[in-house]
C-alpha positions, -999 to +999 in steps of 0.1 A: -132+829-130-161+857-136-196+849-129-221+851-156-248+874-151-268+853-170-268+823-143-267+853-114-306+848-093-315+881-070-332+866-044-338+892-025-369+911-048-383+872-052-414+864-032-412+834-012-427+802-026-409+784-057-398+801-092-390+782-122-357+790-138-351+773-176-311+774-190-299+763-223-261+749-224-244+749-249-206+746-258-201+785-252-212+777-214-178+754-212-155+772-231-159+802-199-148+771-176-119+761-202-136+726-206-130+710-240-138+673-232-175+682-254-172+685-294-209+700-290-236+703-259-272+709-255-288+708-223-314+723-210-318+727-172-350+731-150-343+751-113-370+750-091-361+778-068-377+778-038-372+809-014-384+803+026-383+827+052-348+813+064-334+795+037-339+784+001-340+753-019-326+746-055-335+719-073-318+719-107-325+686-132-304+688-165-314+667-196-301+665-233-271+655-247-236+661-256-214+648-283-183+631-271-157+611-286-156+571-277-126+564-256-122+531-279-126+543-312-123+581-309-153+585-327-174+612-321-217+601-304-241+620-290-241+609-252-277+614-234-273+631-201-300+631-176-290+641-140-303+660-109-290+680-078-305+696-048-291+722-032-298+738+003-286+778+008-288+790+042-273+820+059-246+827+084-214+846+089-193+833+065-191+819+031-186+778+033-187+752+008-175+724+024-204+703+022-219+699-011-258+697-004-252+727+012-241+765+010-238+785+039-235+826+023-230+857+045-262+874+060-260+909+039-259+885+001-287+894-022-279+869-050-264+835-057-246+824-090-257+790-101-232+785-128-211+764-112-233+742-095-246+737-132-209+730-146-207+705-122-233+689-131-234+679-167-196+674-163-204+644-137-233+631-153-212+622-181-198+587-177-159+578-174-159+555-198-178+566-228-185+540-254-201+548-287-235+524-283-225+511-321-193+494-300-219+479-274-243+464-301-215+454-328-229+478-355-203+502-357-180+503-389-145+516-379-108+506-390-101+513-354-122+483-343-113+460-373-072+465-362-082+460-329-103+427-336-071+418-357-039+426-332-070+408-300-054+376-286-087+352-292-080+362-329-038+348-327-051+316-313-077+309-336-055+315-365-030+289-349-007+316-343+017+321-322+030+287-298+028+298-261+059+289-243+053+260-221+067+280-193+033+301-188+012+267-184+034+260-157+021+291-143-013+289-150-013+257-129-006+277-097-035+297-099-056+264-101-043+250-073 
């Protein structure tokens, strides 16, 4: 994957103290990672840079909102996103990632790419399960709902529907007991 200049800081001709970096995402942002889970995007993110004499601190805070589709009715929301991360760089010999409040980047670096600590981000801020808030508070019109409300259990036993073998309440009794 190729860095974007765009999300490239040069640290090295920034005085120390903080620096505010703004970023708008949109959907072109994800298609470089090959993400397609978003049918739209807009997010802005706020990075407080903050260069000291031995290390530097990042905090990023994204907010705005991307357009999903519900994993019940495959419709298509805007979902809010609102999320934070703080990141420490410091320097030593050798590139490491392994911990992930931290970055450790070789002594002779001049500039760290912030893309993918972005990426990450909005990606996790998203929830697993994403539910159009219409499902949640019963106002959403859909024919996917209205088969599922038809083909739901509680629906077959208050239409008198099918007779439940006997068998099963024989069953049910050993959890009871």
């Amino acid at each position: 994957m190729k860095n974007m200049k765009a999300y490239t800081i040069p640290f090295v001709g920034l005085k120390l103290g903080k620096h505010q970096f703004e970023y708008d995402i949109n959907n072109e942002f994800f298609e470089h990672f090959e993400y397609d889970e978003f049918n739209n995007s807009n997010v802005k993110i706020d990075l407080l840079f903050d260069k000291k004499s031995t290390m530097m601190e990042l905090s990023f805070k994204a907010s705005g909102t991307v357009n999903v589709n519900c994993d019940i009715t495959n419709e298509a929301y805007d979902q809010p996103i609102e999320s934070d991360l703080y990141l420490v760089i410091k320097f030593g010999d050798d590139y490491n990632y392994d911990n992930e409040d931290l970055l450790i980047i070789p002594h002779g670096e001049f500039e760290v790419n912030v893309q993918q600590y972005i990426y990450e981000l909005i990606v996790l801020a998203v929830p697993a399960k994403r539910v159009h808030p219409g499902v949640e508070d019963g106002t959403l019109e859909s024919e996917v709902l209205d088969k599922l409300e038809e083909l739901s259990l509680d629906n077959k036993d208050k239409k008198g529907g099918d007779e439940i073998d006997p068998r099963w309440d024989k069953l049910k009794n050993l959890l009871n007991e």
